[in-house]
C-alpha positions as CSV (number, residue, x, y, z in Angstrom):
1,X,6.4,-8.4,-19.4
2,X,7.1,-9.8,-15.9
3,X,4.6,-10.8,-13.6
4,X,5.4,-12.1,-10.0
5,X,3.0,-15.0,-8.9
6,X,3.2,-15.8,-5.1
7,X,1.3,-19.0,-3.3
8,X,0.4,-19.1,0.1
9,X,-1.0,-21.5,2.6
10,X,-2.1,-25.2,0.7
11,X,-1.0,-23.9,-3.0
12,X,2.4,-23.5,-2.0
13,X,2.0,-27.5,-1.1
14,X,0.1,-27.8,-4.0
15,X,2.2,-26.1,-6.9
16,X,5.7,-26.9,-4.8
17,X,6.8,-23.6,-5.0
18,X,5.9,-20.5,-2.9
19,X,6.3,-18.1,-6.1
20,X,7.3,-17.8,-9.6
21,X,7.7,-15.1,-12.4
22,X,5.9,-15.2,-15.5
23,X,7.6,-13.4,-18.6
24,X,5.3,-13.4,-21.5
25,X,2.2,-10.9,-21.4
26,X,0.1,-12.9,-23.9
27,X,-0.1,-16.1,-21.5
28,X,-1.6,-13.5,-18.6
29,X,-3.3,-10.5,-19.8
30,X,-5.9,-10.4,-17.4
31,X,-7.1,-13.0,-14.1
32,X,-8.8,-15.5,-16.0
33,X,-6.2,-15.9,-18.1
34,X,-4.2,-16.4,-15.2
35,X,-6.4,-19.0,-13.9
36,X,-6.4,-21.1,-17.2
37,X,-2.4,-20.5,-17.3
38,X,-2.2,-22.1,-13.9
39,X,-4.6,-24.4,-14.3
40,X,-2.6,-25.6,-17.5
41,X,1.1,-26.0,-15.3
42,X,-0.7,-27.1,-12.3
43,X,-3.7,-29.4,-12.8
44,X,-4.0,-30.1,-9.5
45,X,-5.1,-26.8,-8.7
46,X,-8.1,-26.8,-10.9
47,X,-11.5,-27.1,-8.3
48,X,-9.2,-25.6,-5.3
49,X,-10.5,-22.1,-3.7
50,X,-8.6,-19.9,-3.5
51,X,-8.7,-15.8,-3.8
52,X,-6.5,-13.6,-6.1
53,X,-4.9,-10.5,-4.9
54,X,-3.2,-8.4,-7.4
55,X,-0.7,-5.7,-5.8
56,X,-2.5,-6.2,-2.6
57,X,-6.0,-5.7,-3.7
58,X,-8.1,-8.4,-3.8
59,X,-10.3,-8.9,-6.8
60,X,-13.5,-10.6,-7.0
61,X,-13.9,-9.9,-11.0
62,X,-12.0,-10.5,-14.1
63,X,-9.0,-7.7,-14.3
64,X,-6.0,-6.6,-16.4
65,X,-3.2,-7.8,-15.2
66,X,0.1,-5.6,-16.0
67,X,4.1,-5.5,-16.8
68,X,5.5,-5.6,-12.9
69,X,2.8,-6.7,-11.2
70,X,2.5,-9.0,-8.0
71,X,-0.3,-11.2,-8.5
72,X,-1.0,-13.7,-4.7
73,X,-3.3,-16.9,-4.5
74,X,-5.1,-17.3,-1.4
75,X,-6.6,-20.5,0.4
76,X,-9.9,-19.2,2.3
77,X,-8.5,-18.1,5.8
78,X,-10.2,-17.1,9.1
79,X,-9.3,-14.9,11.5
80,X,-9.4,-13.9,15.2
């Protein structure tokens, strides 16, 4: 199981890295296990907003997360 993370905006100044890969499925099965997995390597992002995007889509509820996919964090942004 390989799951590609990618930060943009403030969390890549945050976490210090624009992306990483996560190998084992039973870390991040689904988004808020995600969240609590992040939490746990970056502290500093606990209390941050930020949207979560997985291949492309944002989400706005707790969802399985699969083998291959591209999961994004996303400061709030506005647009013109």
């Amino acid at each position: 199981m390989s799951v590609r993370i990618l930060f943009f905006g403030y969390l890549v100044e945050k976490t210090g890295r624009s992306s990483m890969h996560i190998n084992n499925h039973n870390l991040v099965s689904d988004s808020e296990g995600l969240k609590k997995f992040l939490y746990s390597e970056f502290p500093h992002l606990e209390g941050q907003i930020f949207k979560i995007a997985i291949n492309r889509e944002l989400i706005n509820k707790k969802r399985e997360i699969n083998d291959g996919d591209e999961v994004a964090l996303m400061p709030p942004y506005a647009g013109g």
